[in-house]
KEPAVEX-140708 format. One line per field, with one value per residue (C-alpha): chain; residue number from 1; x, y, z. Coordinates in Angstrom, 1 decimal, always signed. Layout:
// KEPAVEX-140708
c c(A, ...)
k c(NUM, ...)
px c(X, ...)
py c(Y, ...)
pz c(Z, ...)
END
This chain:
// KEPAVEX-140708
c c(A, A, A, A, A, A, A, A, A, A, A, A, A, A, A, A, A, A, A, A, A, A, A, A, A, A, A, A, A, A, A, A, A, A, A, A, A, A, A, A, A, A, A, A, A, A, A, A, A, A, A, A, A, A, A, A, A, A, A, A, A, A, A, A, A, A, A, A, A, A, A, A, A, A, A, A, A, A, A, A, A, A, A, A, A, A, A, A, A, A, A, A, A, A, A, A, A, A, A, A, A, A, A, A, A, A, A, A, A, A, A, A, A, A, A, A, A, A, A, A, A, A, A, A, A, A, A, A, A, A, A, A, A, A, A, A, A, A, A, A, A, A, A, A, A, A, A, A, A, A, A, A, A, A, A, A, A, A, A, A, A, A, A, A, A, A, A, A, A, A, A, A, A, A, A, A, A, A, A, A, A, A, A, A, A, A, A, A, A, A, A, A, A, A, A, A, A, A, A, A, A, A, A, A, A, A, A, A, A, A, A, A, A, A, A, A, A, A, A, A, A, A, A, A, A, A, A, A, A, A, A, A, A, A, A, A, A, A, A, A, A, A, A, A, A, A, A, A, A, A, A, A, A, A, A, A, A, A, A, A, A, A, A, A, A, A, A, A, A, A, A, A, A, A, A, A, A, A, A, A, A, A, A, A, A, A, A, A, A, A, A, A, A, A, A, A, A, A, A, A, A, A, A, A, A, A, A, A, A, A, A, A, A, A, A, A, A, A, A, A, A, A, A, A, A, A, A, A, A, A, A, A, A)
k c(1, 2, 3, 4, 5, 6, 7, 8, 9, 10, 11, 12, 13, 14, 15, 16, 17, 18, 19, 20, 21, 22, 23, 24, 25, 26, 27, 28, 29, 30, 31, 32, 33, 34, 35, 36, 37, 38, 39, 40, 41, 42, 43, 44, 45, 46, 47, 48, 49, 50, 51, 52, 53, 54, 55, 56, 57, 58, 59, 60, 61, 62, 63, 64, 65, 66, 67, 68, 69, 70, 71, 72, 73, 74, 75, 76, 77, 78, 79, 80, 81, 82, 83, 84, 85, 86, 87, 88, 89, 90, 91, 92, 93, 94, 95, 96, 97, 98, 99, 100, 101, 102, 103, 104, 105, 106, 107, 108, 109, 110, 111, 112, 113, 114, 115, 116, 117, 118, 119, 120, 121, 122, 123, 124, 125, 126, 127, 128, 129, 130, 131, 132, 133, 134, 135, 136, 137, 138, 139, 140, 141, 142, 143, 144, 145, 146, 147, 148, 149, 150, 151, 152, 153, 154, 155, 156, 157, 158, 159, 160, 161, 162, 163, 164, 165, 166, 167, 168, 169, 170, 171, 172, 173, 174, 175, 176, 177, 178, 179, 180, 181, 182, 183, 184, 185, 186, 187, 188, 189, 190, 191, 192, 193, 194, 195, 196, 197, 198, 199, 200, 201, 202, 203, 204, 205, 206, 207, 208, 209, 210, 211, 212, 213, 214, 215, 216, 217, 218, 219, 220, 221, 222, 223, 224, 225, 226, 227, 228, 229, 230, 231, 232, 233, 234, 235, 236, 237, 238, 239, 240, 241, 242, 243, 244, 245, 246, 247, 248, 249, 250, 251, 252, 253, 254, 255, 256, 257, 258, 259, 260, 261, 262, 263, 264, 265, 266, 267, 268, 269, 270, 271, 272, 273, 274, 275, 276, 277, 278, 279, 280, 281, 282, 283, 284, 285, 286, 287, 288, 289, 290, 291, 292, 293, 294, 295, 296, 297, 298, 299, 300, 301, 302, 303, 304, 305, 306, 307, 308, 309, 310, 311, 312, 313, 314, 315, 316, 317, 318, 319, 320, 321, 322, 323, 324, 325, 326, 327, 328, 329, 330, 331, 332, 333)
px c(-7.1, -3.7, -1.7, +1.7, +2.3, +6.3, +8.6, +8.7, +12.5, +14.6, +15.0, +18.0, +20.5, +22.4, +22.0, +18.7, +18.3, +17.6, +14.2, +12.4, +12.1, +8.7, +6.7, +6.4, +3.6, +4.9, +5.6, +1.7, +0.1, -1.6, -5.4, -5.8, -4.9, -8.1, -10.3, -7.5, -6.6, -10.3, -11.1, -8.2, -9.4, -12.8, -11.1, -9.1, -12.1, -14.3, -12.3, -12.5, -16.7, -18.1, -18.1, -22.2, -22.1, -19.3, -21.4, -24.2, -22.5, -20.5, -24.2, -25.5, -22.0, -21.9, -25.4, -24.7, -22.0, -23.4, -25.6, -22.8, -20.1, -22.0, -18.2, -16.9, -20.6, -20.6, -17.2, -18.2, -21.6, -19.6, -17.5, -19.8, -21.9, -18.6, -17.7, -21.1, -23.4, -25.4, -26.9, -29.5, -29.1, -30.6, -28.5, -24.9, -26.3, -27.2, -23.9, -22.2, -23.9, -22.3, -19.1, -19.3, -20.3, -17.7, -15.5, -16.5, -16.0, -12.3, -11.9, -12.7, -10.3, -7.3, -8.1, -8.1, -5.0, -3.2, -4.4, -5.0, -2.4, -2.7, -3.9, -7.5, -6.1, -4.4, -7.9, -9.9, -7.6, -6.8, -3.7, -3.9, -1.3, +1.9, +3.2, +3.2, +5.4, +7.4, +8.7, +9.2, +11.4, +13.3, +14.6, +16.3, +15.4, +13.2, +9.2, +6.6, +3.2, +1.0, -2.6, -5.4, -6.8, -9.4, -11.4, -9.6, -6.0, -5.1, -6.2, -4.6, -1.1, -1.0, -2.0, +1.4, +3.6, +1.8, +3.6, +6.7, +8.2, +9.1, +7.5, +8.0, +5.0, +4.8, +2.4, +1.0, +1.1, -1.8, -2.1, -2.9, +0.8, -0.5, -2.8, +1.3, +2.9, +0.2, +0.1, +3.9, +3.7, +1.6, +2.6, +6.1, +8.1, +6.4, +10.0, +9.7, +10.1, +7.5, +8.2, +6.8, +5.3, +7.4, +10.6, +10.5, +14.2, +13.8, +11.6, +14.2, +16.9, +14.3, +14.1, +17.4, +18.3, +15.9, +13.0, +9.2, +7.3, +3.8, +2.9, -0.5, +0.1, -3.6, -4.3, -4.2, -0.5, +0.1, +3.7, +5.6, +6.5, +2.5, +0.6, -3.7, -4.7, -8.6, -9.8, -13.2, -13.2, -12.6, -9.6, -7.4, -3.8, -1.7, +1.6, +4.1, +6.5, +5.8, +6.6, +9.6, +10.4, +10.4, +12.7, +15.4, +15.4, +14.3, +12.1, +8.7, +5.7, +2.4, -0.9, -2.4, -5.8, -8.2, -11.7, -14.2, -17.0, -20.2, -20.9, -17.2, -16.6, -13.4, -11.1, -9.5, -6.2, -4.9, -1.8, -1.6, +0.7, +3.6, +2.2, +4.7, +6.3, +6.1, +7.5, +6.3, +8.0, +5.5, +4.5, +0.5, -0.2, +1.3, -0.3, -3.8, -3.0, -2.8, -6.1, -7.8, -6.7, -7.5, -11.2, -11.5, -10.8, -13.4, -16.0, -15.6, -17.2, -17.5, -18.4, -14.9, -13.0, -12.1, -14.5, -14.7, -11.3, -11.0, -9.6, -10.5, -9.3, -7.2, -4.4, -4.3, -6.8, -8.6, -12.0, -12.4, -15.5, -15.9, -16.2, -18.4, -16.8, -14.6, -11.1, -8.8, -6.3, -8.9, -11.0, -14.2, -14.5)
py c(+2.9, +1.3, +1.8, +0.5, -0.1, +0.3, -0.2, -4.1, -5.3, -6.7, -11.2, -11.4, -14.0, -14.6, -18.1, -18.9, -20.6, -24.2, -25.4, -26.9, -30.8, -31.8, -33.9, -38.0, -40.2, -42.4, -40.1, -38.9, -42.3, -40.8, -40.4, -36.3, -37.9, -40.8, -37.9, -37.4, -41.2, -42.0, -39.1, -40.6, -43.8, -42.6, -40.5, -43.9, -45.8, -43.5, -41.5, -44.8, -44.2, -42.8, -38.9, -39.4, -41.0, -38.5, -35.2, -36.6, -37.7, -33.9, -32.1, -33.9, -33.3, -30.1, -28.8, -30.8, -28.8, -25.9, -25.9, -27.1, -25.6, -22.2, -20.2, -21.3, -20.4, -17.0, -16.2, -17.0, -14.4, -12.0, -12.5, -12.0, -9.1, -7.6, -8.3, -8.8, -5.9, -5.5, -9.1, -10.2, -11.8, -15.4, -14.9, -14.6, -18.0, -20.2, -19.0, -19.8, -23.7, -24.3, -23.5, -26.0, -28.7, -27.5, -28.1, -31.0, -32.1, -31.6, -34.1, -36.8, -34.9, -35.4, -39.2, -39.1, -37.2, -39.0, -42.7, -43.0, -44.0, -41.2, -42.7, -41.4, -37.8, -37.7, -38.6, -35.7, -33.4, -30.7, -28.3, -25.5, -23.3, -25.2, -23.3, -20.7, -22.5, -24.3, -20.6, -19.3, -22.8, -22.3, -18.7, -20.7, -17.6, -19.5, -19.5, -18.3, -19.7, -17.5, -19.2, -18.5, -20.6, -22.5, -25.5, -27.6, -26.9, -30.5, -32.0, -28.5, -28.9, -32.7, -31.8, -30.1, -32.6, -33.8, -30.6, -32.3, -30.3, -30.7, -27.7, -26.7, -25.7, -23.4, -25.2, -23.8, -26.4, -27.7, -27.3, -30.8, -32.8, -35.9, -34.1, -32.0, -35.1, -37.4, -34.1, -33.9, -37.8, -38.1, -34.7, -35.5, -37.6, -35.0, -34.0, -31.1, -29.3, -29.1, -25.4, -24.3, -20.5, -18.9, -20.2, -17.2, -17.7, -21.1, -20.1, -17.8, -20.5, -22.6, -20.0, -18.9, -22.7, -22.1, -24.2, -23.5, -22.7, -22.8, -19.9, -18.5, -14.8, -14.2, -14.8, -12.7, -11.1, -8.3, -8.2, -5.2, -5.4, -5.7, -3.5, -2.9, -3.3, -3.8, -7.2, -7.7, -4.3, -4.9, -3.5, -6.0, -7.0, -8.5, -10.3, -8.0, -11.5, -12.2, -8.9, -8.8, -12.1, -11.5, -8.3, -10.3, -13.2, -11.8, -14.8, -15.3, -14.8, -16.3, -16.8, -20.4, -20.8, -24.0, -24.9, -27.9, -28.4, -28.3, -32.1, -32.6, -35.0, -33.2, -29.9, -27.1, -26.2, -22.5, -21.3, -17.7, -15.7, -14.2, -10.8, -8.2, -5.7, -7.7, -6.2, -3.0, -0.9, +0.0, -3.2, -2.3, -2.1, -5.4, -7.3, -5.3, -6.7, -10.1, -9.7, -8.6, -11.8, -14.0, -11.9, -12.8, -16.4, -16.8, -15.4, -18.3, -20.3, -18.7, -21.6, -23.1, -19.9, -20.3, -18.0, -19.3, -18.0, -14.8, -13.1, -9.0, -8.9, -5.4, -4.9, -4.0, -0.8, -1.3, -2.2, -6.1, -7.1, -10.9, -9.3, -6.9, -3.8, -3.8, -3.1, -6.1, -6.0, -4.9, -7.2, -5.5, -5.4)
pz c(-84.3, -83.5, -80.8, -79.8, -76.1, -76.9, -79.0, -79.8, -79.0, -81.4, -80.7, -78.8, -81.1, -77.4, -75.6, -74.1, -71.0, -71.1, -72.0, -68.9, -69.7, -71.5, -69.4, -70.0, -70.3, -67.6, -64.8, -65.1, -63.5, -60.6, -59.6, -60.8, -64.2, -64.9, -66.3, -68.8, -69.1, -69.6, -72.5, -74.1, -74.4, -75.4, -78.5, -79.3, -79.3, -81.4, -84.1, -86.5, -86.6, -90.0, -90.1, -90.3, -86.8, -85.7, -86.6, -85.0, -81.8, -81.9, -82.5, -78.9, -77.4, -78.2, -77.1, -73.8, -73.2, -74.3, -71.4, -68.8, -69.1, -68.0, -67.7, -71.5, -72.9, -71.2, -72.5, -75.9, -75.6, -74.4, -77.4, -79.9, -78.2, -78.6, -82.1, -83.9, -81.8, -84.5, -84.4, -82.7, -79.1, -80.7, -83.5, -81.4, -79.4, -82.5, -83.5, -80.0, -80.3, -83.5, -82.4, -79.5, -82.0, -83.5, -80.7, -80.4, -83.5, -83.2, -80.7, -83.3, -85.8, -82.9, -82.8, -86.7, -86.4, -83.3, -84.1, -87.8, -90.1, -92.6, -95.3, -94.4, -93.8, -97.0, -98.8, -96.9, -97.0, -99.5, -99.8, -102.0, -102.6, -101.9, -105.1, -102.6, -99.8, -102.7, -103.9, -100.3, -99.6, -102.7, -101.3, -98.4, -96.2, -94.2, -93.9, -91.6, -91.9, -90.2, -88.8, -86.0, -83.5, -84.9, -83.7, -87.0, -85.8, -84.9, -88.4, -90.2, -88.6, -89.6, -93.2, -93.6, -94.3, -97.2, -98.7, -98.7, -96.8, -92.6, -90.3, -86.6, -85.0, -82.2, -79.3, -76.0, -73.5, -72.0, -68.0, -67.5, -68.0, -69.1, -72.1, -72.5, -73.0, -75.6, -77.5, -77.9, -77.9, -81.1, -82.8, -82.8, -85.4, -88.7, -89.7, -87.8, -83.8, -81.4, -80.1, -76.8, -77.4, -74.9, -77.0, -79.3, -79.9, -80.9, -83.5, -84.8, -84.9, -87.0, -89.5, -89.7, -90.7, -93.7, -92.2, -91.9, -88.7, -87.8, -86.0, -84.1, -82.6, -82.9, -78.7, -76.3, -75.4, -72.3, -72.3, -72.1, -76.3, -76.6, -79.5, -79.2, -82.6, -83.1, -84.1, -85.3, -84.7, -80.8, -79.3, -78.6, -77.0, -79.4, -80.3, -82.6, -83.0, -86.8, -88.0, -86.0, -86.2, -90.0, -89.9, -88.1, -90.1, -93.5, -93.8, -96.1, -94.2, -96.0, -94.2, -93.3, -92.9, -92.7, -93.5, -92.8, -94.9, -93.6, -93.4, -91.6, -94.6, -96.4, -95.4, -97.5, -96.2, -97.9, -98.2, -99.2, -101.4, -99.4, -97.7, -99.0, -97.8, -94.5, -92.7, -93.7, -90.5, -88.8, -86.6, -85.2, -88.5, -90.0, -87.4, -88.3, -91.8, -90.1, -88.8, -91.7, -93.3, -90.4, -89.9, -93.9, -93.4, -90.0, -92.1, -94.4, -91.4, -88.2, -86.0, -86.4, -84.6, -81.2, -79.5, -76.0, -75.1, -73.6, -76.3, -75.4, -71.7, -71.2, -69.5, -65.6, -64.6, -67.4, -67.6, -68.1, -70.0, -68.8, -65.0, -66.0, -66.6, -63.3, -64.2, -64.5, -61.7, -58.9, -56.4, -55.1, -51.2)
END
């Protein structure tokens, strides 16, 4: 069942207000920043080690912190107990292990990504279905590549370019200010925009120009324009931008999904056909089409979906599953 919270509103093509200023590298010198500054050099120092090495080193990093970070591993059980509650208890945890090695994993992938020179993506990496893009580009209505959140997103936006063709990419920033500014640091200068998530209206002025944006509504999204649509079966909170994103720009939407093989040595990167009629009109249900596709693409290999976000928390009153059932909003005693 679908359900649509209200009606989603139409992007407003008026003036937005001014884009707070990214942070810089250089203003981010203080002591609360070493952690950062010293996982940085780590990555630096260790993305050039063979992949053998890498998965090895990712394996022990990810059962270490498997067992320590207690809140990220709860949040990932709770996860799968709600999506896969047919499986066994053992089952959802092996599961829940890979996916921090998984994790871990992609930390190599963003030195690979942020320190390489490319010539060692471009030999792992393989694109298929830029036909697909290469028809949407040549309506000059603009494209929408539509993606999840997966553990292989770093590596999977970099890969883009190597379709010829320059795309935005809508980002969440990171709390930490220093992490914000080396991410826009080393994913800038790919020919396209680095577009903060709350910017939806620079998104639309991307694609009215005719160019291509990455875009991830799969997350968690309570604002008032929300729509419930079940994924995984779950209920869920959801983002209605991309189909109404694509009403109001008449743009191509086509699905973008990635996939590591099993020994971390080499990555398919699949670009769909355009989904059409999208948008269909009725919005809960182009977003459950969305889902089924993303659903489809996580069951290719599960471990690399972000799980240890919390993806099913309800709106306020509701019962919230990662505090037990108490409704979100309410503080006992």
């Amino acid at each position: 069942m679908v359900t649509e919270h209200s009606a989603p509103p139409r992007p407003k093509p008026a003036p937005p207000a001014a884009a707070a200023a990214p942070p810089e590298v250089a203003d981010c010198q203080g002591i609360q920043y070493w952690p950062a500054w010293i996982a940085y050099g780590l990555m630096r120092a260790l993305y050039r080690l063979p992949p053998a090495v890498q998965r090895g080193l990712s394996t022990a990093l990810g059962s270490l912190a498997w067992w320590v970070a207690r809140r990220e591993r709860r949040t990932t059980l709770i996860n799968l107990r709600l999506t896969h509650p047919d499986w066994t208890e053992q089952a959802r945890r092996r599961l829940g292990r890979r996916h921090f090695e998984s994790l871990a994993y992609g930390v190599f992938e963003t030195g690979l990504v942020w320190f390489g020179d490319g010539s060692r993506l471009r030999r792992i990496v393989r694109i298929e279905g830029r036909e697909h893009l290469d028809a949407a580009v040549a309506r000059g209505r603009g494209v929408m590549l539509l993606g999840g959140h997966f553990t292989t997103n770093e590596i999977a936006a970099a890969a883009l370019p190597e379709t010829g063709h320059p795309v935005s990419i809508m980002y969440k920033a990171p709390k930490n200010r220093l992490l914000h500014a080396l991410a826009l640091r080393h994913r800038s200068g790919r020919g396209g925009q680095m577009i903060p998530a709350d910017r939806l209206v620079d998104m639309v002025q991307a694609i009215k120009r005719g160019g291509i944006v990455l875009y991830a509504p799969d997350q968690r999204y309570d604002q008032r324009d929300c729509v419930s649509v079940p994924l995984f079966g779950v209920a869920a909170l959801s983002n209605p931008g991309a189909p109404v994103v694509a009403k109001y720009t008449g743009c191509a939407v086509l699905p973008y999904f990635p996939l590591r093989a099993a020994d971390g040595r080499s990555y398919v990167m699949t670009i769909g056909a355009p989904l059409a009629p999208f948008p269909s009109g009725d919005v809960p249900a182009d977003v459950g089409r969305f889902f089924r596709l993303l659903e489809e693409a996580v069951g290719r290999a599960p471990e690399q979906y972000l799980w240890s976000y919390k993806r099913y928390r309800p709106a306020d009153g509701e019962p919230d599953p990662y505090r037990r059932g108490v409704a979100r909003g309410f503080t006992p005693g």
